[in-house]
C-alpha positions as CSV (number, residue, x, y, z in Angstrom):
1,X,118.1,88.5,101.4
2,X,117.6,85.6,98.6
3,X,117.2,86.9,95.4
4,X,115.8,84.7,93.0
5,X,117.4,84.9,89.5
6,X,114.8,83.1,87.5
7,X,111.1,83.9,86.6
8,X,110.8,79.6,86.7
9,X,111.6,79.9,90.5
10,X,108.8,81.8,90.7
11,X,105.1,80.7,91.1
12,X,102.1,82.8,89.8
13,X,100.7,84.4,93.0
14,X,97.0,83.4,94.7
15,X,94.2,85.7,94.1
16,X,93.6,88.5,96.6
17,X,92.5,87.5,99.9
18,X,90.3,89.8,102.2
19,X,92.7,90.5,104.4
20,X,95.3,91.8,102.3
21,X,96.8,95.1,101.5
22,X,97.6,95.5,98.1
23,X,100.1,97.8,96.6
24,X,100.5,98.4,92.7
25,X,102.8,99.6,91.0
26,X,101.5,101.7,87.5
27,X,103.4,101.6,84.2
28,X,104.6,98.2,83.7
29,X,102.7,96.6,86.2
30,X,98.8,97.6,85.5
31,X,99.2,99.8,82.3
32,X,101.5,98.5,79.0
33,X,104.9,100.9,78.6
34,X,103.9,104.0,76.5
35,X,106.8,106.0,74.2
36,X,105.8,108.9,76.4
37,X,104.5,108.3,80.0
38,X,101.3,110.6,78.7
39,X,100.5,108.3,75.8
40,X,99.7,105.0,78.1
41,X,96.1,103.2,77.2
42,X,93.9,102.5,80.1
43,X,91.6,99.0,78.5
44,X,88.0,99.2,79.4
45,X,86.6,98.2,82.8
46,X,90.5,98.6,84.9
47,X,89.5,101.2,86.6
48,X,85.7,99.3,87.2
49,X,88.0,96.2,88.9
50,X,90.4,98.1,90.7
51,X,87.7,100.0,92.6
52,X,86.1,96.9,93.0
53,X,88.9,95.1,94.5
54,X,89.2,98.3,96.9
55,X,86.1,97.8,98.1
56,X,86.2,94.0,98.7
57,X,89.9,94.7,100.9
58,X,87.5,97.3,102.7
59,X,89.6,100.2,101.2
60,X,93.6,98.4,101.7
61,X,94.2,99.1,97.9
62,X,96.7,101.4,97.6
63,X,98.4,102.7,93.6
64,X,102.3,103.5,94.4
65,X,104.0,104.6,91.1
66,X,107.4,106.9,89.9
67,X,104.8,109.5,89.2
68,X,103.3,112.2,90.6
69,X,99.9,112.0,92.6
70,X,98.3,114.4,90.1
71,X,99.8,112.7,87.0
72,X,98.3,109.0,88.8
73,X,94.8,111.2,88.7
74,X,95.4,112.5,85.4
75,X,95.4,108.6,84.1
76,X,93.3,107.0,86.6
77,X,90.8,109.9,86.3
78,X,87.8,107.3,88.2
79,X,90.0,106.7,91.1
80,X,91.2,110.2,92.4
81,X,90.0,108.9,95.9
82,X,91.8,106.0,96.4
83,X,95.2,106.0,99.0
84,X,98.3,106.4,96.5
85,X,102.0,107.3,96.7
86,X,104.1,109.4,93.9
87,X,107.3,110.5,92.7
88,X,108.5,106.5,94.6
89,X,106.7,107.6,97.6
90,X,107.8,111.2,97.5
91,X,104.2,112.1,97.7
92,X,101.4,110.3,99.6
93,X,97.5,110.9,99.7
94,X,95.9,108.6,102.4
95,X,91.9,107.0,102.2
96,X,90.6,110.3,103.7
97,X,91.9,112.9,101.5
98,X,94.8,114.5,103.1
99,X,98.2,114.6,101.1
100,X,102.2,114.7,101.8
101,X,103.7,116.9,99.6
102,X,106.7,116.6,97.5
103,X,110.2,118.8,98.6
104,X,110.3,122.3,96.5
105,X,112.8,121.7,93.6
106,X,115.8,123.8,93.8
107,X,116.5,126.9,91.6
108,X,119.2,124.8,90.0
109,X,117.4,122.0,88.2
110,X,115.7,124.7,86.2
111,X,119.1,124.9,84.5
112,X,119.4,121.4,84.8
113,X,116.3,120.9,82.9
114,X,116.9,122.6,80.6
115,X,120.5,120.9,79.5
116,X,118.8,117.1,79.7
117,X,116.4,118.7,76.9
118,X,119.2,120.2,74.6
119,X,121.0,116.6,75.1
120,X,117.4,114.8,74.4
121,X,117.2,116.9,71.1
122,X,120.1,114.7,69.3
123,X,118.3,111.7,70.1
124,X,114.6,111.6,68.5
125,X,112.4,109.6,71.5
126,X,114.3,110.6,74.2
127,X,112.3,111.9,76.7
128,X,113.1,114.6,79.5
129,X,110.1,114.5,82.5
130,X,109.6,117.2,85.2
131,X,108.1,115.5,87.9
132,X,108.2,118.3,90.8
133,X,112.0,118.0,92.7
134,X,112.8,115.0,90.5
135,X,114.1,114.7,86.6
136,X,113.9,111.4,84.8
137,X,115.7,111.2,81.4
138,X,113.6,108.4,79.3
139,X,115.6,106.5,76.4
140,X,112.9,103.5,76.1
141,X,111.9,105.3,72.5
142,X,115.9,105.9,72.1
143,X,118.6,103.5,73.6
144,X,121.3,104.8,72.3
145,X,120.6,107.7,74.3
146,X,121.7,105.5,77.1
147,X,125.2,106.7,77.6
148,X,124.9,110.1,77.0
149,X,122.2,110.9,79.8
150,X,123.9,108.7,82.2
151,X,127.0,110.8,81.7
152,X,124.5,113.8,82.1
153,X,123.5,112.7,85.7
154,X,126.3,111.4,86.6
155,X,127.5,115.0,86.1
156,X,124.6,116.9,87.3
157,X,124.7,116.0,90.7
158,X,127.9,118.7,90.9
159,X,125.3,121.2,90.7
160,X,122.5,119.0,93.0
161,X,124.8,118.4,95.6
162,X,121.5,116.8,97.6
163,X,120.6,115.0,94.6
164,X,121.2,110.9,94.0
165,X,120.5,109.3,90.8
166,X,117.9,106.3,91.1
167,X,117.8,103.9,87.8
168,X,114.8,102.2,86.4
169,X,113.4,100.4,83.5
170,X,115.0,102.7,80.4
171,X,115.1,105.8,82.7
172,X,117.3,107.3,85.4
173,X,116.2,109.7,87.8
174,X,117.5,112.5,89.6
175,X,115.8,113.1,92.7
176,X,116.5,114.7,96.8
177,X,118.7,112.7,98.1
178,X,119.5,111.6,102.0
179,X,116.8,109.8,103.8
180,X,114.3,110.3,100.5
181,X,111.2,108.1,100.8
182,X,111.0,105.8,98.4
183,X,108.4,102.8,97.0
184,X,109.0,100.6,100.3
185,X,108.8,103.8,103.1
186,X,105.5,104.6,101.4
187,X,104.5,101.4,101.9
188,X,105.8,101.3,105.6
189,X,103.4,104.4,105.9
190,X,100.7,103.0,104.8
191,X,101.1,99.7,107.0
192,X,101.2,102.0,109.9
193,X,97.9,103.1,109.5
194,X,94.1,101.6,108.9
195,X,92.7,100.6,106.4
196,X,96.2,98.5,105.8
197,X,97.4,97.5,109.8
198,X,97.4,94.7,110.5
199,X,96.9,93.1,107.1
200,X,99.1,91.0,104.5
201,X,101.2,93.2,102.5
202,X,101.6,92.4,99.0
203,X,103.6,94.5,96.5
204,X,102.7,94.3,92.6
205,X,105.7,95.8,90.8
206,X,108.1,95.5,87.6
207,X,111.1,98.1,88.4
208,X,114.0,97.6,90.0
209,X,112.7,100.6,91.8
210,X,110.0,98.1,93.3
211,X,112.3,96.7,95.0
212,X,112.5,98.4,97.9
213,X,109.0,97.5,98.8
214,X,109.3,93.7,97.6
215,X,111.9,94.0,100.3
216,X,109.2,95.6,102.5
217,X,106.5,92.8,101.9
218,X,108.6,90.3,102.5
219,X,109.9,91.7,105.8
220,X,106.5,91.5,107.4
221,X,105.6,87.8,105.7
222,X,103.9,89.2,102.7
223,X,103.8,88.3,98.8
224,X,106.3,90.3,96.8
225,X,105.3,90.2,92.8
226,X,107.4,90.4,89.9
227,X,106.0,91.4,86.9
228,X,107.4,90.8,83.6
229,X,110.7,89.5,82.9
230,X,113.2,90.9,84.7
231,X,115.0,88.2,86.3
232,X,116.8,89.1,89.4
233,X,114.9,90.4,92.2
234,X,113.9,90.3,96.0
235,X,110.4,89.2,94.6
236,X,108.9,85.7,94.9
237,X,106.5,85.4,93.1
238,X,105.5,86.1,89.4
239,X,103.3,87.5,86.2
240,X,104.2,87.5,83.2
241,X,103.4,91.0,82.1
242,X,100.9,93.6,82.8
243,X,98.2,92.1,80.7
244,X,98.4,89.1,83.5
245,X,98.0,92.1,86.3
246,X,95.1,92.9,85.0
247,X,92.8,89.3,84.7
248,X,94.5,88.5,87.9
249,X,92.5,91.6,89.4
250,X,89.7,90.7,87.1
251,X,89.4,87.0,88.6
252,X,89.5,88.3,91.9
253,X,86.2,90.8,91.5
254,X,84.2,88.5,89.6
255,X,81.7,87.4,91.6
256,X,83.5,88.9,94.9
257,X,86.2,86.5,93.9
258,X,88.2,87.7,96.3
259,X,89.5,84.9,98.8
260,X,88.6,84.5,102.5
């Protein structure tokens, strides 16, 4: 596929129309970075739009995030019933309730664990995160932390033979590997399945772990979007950062400002 290697090549995207299905990412993409994944600040009236929006693409709103389902919740307290993927589409919980669990964790990233925390000690803001099978070592509050946990995984996966390591923005991630979902299977799920069949597919994302469903999208003729400035991707079109997410989403619910 093309991959666009400048944010200039991009255009900003239309506002929703009513027969999309929209897929957003979280931390990056709707929510500003946070030292800690737990410290992110949800602004006033998000949650008010994104339900909103829900309801105006009769329910094809769909959160897909690196975390876990229950960690989405524990954020996005006011939207515990919408369709959402975690863990890069480890997890799923559909419109009516009913969830796809994550893989149990095997008894050797216990000790695994516990070694990305003794090397996270030596580097004040580095961040080690349980997240059910997976283990994602953070250095955003410490870059030079860098090297040390990607030696770390890279030797890890000698004791989590079935492991890969997935990279991201600041993070790598250790996580079942194989035919793993990930942010672009999730996304094939839900297009499989109504509210979302038979409907545009567009994909809100900053990661390079987005790109899997950008790839998605644009497969079945839909809007991939970049967010932020990352320049290389699969995506083609563009905001500028996750402030711009959110009065993109708040143009499109005022007034039902949604498209037809």
């Amino acid at each position: 596929m093309e991959s666009h290697d400048t944010e200039q090549q991009r255009p900003s995207p239309p506002l929703p129309a009513h027969d999309w299905a929209l897929f957003l990412d979280v931390d990056g993409c709707l929510l500003d970075f946070a030292p800690h994944p737990s410290g992110v600040v949800v602004p006033a009236r998000l949650q008010e739009h994104i339900a909103q929006l829900a309801k105006q693409l009769d329910g094809a709103l769909a959160l897909v995030s690196g975390r876990s389902l229950d960690a989405i919740d524990a954020v996005f307290g006011e939207l515990h019933h919408l369709p959402a993927a975690g863990m890069h589409g480890l997890e799923r919980r559909e419109l009516d309730g009913r969830r796809t669990h994550a893989p149990d964790a095997p008894e050797s990233l216990r000790t695994v664990a516990a070694e990305a925390l003794h090397i996270a000690a030596a580097y004040p803001g580095a961040i080690v995160e349980r997240k059910g099978p997976n283990l994602a070592l953070h250095w955003r509050g410490a870059p030079i932390a860098q090297d040390a946990f990607r030696a770390f995984a890279a030797a890890a996966l000698r004791v989590l033979p079935d492991y890969r390591v997935q990279g991201g923005d600041h993070v790598l991630e250790l996580r079942p590997g194989g035919a793993t979902p990930d942010k672009g299977s999730a996304v094939e799920g839900f297009l499989a399945q109504s509210p979302f069949r038979g409907r545009t597919p567009v994909f809100v994302g900053d990661d390079l772990t987005d790109e899997h469903a950008f790839a998605v999208v644009n497969a079945h003729d839909g809007l991939s979007i970049l967010v932020g400035p990352r320049l290389r991707s699969e995506a083609r079109w563009h905001l500028a950062d996750p402030a711009a997410v959110r009065d993109w989403i708040a143009r499109a619910v005022v007034s039902d400002g949604v498209h037809a």
